[in-house]
N, C-alpha and C positions, 0 to 999 in steps of 0.2 A: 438474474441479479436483481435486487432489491433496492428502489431508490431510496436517497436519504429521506424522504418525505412520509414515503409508505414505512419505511423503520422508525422515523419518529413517530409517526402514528401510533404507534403499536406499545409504546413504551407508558408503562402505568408509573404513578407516582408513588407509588411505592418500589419500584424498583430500584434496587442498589446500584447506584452511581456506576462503580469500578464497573459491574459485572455489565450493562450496557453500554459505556466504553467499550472493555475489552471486546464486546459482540461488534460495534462498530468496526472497529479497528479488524479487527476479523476478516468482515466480511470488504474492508476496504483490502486487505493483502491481497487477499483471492480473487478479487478484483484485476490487483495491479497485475497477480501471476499470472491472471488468464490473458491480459493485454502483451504482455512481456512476450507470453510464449509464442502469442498471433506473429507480433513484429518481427524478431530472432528467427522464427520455423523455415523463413525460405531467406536470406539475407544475399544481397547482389554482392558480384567481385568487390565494388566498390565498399560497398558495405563493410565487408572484412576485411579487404585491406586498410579502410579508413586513411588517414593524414601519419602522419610523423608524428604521432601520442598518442590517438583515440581512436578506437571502432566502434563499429558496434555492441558487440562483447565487454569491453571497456564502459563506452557509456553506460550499457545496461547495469552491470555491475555498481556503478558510480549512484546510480538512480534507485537501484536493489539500498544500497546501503543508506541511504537516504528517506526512505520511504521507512525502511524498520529503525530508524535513529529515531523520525518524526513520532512514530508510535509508540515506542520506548520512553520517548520524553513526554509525551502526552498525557499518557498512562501514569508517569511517576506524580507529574502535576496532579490529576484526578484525585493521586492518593493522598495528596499532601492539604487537599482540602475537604476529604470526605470524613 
């Protein structure tokens, strides 16, 4: 994984706006997916049973949708001023 530091580093001034977004963004999913799958892979009883609305399944979900809204909207900002 690539910190934001070392990826900003890297980016020239001539680079297209969208197109290192989109890399960001990128590399932030794959990110969240590889954490997502760590936490989920062995989950306790408690875990999945959760409370009377939510598990873990549930939250992940909740968090999954969340994470691609943030990037969605991001990305359409980007374009709206590029």
């Amino acid at each position: 994984m690539i910190s934001f530091d070392d990826w900003l580093e890297e980016i020239e001034y001539s680079d297209d706006r969208v197109e290192v977004a989109r890399n960001w963004f990128t590399i932030t999913a794959k990110t969240y997916d590889s954490i997502r799958a760590e936490i989920c892979s062995d989950p306790s009883p408690r875990e999945i049973k959760g409370d009377n609305k939510q598990n873990i399944f549930t939250i992940n979900n909740h968090y999954r949708g969340s994470v691609q809204r943030t990037i969605v909207n991001a990305l359409t900002e980007i374009k709206k001023i590029s």
